[in-house]
N, C-alpha and C positions, 0 to 999 in steps of 0.2 A: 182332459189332456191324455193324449195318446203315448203308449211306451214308449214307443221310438222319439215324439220330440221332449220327452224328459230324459231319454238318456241323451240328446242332442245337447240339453240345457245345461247337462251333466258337464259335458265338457266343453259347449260353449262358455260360459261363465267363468271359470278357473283359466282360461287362455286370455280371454277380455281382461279379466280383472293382471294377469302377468303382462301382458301391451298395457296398460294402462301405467301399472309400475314402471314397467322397462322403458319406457317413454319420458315417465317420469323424470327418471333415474339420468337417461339423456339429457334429458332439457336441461338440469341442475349442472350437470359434468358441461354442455356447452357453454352455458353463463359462468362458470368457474375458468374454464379456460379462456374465454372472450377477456375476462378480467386480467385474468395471466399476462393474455399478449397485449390490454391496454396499458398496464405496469410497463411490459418491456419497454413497448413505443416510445412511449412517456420519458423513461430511460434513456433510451435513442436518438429522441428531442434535445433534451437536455445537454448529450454529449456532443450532437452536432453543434448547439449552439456555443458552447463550449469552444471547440474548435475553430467555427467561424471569428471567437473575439479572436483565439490568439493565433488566427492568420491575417484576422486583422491588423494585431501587433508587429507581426514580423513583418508584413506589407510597410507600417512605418517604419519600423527599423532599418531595412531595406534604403528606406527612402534617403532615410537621415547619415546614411554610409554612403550615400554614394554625392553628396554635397560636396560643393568646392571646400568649404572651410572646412570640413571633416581632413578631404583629401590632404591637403597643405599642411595641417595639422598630424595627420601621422607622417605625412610625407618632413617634416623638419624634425619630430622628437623622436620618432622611432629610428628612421630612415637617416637623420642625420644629415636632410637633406637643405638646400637653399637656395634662393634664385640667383643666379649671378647676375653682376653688373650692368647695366644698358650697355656698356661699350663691347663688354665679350660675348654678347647674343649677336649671330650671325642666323640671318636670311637666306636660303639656301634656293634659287630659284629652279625647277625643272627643264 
């Protein structure tokens, strides 16, 4: 072996074997963080689905306010309100 490719070896070696770590060292910190943002997702999932029931709920809620029998109902206990008589309902023609 010649001087010169042992001092090559010299510092080849120690740079291979630092890439080899630092490489390492990424691959781990990438699969740590990959996990990180599957947790969020996951997270993210969960809270849309969440939301989805309860627009689901207020879509019936919605639904259930806006019913004749709802209407007539507040419209007489709150409102105080009532239908008048067949004879005092007038037709108004244009």
């Amino acid at each position: 072996m010649s001087l010169v490719s042992g001092k090559v070896l010299v510092v080849v070696v120690p740079v291979l074997w630092v890439a080899a770590l630092g490489s390492a060292a990424g691959a781990i910190y990438c699969k740590h963080r990959a996990r990180e943002l599957f947790v969020e997702l996951e997270q993210l999932n969960a809270r849309r689905d969440n939301l989805e029931i309860e627009w689901g709920q207020l879509q019936l809620e919605q639904s259930a306010w806006s019913t004749h029998a709802f209407v007539e109902r507040v419209a007489s206990t709150k409102l105080h309100m009532a239908m008048p008589p067949p004879k005092e309902i007038e037709i108004v023609a244009p």
